[in-house]
C-alpha angles and dihedrals in degrees: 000000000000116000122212121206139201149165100213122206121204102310094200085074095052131089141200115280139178116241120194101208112184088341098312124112118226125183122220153122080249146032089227099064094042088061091049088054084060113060084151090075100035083058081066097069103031106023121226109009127188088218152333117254125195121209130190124193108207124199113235089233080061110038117107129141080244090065086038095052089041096048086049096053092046102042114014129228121005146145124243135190123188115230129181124290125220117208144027110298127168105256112187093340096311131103112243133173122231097200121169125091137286078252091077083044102056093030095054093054088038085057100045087050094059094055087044093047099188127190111186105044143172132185113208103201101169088108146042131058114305099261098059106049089045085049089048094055085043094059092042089057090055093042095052087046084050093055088039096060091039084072101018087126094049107036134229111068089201093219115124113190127187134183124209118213123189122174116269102295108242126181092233096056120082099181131054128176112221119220115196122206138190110248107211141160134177135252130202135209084239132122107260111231092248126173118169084188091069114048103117123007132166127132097220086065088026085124097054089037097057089034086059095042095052092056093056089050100126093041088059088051092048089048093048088061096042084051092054095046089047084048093051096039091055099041084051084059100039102051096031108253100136090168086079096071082060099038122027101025131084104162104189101129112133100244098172085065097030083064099049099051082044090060082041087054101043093040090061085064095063097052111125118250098219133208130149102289103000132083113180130171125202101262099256120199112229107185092061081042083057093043086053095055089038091063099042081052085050091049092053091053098046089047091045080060105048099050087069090061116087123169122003095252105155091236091054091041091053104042088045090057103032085066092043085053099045087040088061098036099251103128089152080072095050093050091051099049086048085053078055122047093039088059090052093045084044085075107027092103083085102067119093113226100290097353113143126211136166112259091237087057102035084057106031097027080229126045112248127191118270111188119241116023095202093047090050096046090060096036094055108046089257100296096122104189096228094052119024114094121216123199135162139223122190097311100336120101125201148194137199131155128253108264105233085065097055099092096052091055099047077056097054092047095052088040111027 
């Protein structure tokens, strides 16, 4: 499916126009719907598609059944979500603010993107008042950065995003070539600056905030774990301590749940406050709702990961991380764990079948003090010489660590 999105301004002041879109004129109120009359060309950009869906988001200043009805007559079938306004507009013959911030703006169409989750997309931005179709490209960047990291260990997001651009619409032109853009954004192998905690805040609105807090406290406990196993899984990555996805991580959280009460949450904070000619919203701040979503992404991606592994045998170590590392571009990673695990294998001739032995002893025949536990935990891919155990079978060979040590080094990796 190939989903179609716009910002609408009032449709009683537009009128029909013709849009040459690679070279084909359409005829419509609205570019958007000349590009859904052309799935020849959208084909184009996303291959075989099951169907073509148009979207308006509709400011709130805007919304009535009488634009929905003449939207409907003019254009056919379509979807629609409200989303905040920003300004003083006349409403039913009466003056009324629209206060709050363009972060309600761009949070309320990110979220309803990601209950949406497209993966073939076009804006449309040839219409609206300046601050929502801005605010639209701006939520599509963080949605495709959100699909990117939700698969930023095994490639290919699979989101393809696209932005149409006609010339500014006049009432004296009748003709307007359409240029159509990737829309792209990066996304990093970093740990996004999340705080569930944050959100909203604004003492004017302290006693909503914390109500509504206070409802989602479980859902803020559940993200606070989530956000310690991500830390630790991609610390594990990051500075090479593979043993941890064997170890320390469990990763059964259920993160499909645990996202939709997130966009539940979040969404609570952009209800309007009312009064007669006010309508005011707590002030939200999107890019930590981004950051939220980011690391739950991040967490998808990890977890995805780590249910390939299986036992803690060092080739399998070694060939599951050597492609994470290559994947990420961390080959410096990948050169260190070889150094280590061929110097593990190197004496693992010594090991009778299913004998343990601590790695300080298999090597040395004695343990021997090596400075600073922490530097040489790190140093060394995890396989720190006084508590990692080495066994074989047949001819596996694997690692763990002793139990009682467990705890320090899920501290070091939360905190390294």
């Amino acid at each position: 499916m190939i989903h179609i999105f716009q910002v609408p301004g009032d449709i009683r002041n537009y009128d029909e126009k013709t849009f040459i879109i690679e070279g084909k004129r359409t005829k419509s109120l609205l570019c958007s719907d000349a590009l859904r009359k052309r799935p020849d060309v959208l084909e184009r950009y996303f291959g075989e598609t099951d169907g073509i869906e148009l979207t308006f988001f509709i400011p709130e200043s805007l919304f009535s059944k009488d634009m929905l009805e003449i939207l409907n007559q003019k254009l056919g079938e379509f979807e629609y979500t409200v989303i905040p306004s920003l300004g003083e507009y006349s409403v039913g013959g009466r003056k009324v603010r629209y206060m709050g911030s363009v972060e309600a703006i761009s949070t309320a169409i990110f979220l309803h993107l990601l209950k949406l989750r497209p993966e073939k997309l076009v804006i449309d931005v040839s219409t609206g008042f300046n601050i929502y179709p801005i605010s639209m490209l701006e939520a599509v960047k963080r949605y495709v950065t959100y699909k990117k990291l939700e698969r930023v260990i095994q490639g290919n997001s699979g989101v393809k995003a696209f932005a149409a651009f006609p010339p500014p619409i006049l009432r004296d032109v009748d003709e307007y070539p359409v240029e159509i853009q990737p829309v792209d954004a990066k996304a990093f192998f970093a740990l996004p600056n999340a705080d569930v905690d944050k959100i909203a805040k604004d003492k004017r609105f302290g006693e909503k905030i914390g109500e509504i807090g206070r409802r989602y406290g479980k859902l803020k406990k559940e993200f606070r774990r989530i956000f310690d196993e991500l830390k630790i899984g991609l610390n594990a990555i990051r500075l090479n301590v593979p043993l941890a996805f064997y170890e320390l991580l469990e990763m059964n959280e259920d993160l499909e749940r645990v996202e939709r009460e997130m966009i539940d949450f979040i969404s609570e904070y952009l209800e309007p406050v009312r009064s007669e000619k006010i309508v005011e919203r707590i002030p939200i701040d999107g890019v930590n709702v981004a950051n939220i979503f980011y690391s739950l992404a991040l967490y998808r991606s990890i977890r995805n990961f780590k249910n390939t592994l299986h036992d803690p045998e060092l080739r399998e170590i070694l060939d599951a991380f050597s492609k994470v590392y290559k994947a990420l571009g961390m080959r410096v990673n990948e050169y260190f764990l070889q150094r280590d695990t061929d110097d593990i294998l190197n004496h693992s001739d010594k090991l009778s079948e299913g004998e343990r032995r601590i790695l300080g002893i298999l090597k040395h025949e004695r343990l021997r003090g090596s400075g600073s536990e922490p530097r040489n935990f790190f140093a060394h891919s995890g396989f720190i010489e006084e508590h990692t155990l080495v066994w074989r079978v047949g001819d596996k060979v694997y690692v763990s660590w002793v139990e009682d040590k467990k705890n320090v080094f899920k501290n070091w990796l939360l905190n390294p």
